[in-house]
N, C-alpha and C positions, 0 to 999 in steps of 0.2 A: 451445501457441503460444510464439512467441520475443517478445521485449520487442518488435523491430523489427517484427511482426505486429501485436503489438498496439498498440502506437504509431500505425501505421499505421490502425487504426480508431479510435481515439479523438480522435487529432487533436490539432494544439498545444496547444488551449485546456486540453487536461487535462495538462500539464505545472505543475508547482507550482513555485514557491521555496520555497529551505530553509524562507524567515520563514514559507510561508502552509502549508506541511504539516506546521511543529510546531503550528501554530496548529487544523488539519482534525484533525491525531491526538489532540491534548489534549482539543478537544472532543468527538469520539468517544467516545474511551477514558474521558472522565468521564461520559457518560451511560451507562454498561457498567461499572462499576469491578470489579464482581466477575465480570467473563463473562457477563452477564446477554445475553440475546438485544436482539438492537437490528440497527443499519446493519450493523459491522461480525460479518466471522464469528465465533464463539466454540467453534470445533469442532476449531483445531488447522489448520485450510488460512490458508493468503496472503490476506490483503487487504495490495493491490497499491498505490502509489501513485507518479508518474513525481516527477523533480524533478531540477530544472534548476542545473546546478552553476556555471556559466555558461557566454558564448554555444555552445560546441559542446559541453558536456558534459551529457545525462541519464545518469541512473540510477534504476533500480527500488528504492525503499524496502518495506518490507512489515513489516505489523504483525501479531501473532497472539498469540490466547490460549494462554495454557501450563496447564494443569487443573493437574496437581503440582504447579506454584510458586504456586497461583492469582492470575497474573499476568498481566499485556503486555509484549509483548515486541517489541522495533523492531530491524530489521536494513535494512541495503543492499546489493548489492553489482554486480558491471558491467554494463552494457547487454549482453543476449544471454548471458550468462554461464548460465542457467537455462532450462531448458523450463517454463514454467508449468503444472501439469496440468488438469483438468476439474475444478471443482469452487472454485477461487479465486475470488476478488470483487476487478476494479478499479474504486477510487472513480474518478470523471468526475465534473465540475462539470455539474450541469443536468440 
């Protein structure tokens, strides 16, 4: 799926600000600190998150575990820019 697909199912509400998706990934990523299983994936795919740059601009942010660096790893980049494949996780509020 395209960002615009999935946008389209999940709906405004799951659109974040900068402030509230460092805020969802911090505390993610600190109850996982070493890849440990949890919400987010720890297997190398996307977890997806939208965020609102302002009034007309999203973008897909995505976090992932890296095994070799045993780390987290945050990226962005354009709306649509990506096919997302099977197997991603987008966080939704609720």
């Amino acid at each position: 799926m395209n960002d615009s697909e999935i946008l389209a199912e999940i709906g405004e509400s799951n659109v974040f600000t900068i402030d509230e998706v460092c805020a969802i990934l911090k505390a993610l990523t600190e109850r996982q600190p070493n890849g440990e299983a949890g919400d987010l994936l720890n297997n190398g795919h996307a977890n997806i998150i939208y965020v609102r740059l302002d009034e007309k601009t999203v973008v897909p942010a995505h976090v992932g575990w890296h095994s070799g660096g045993r780390r987290w790893g945050l990226g962005a980049g354009s709306l649509d820019g990506h096919l997302w494949g099977a197997g991603r996780r987008v966080l939704v509020w609720g």
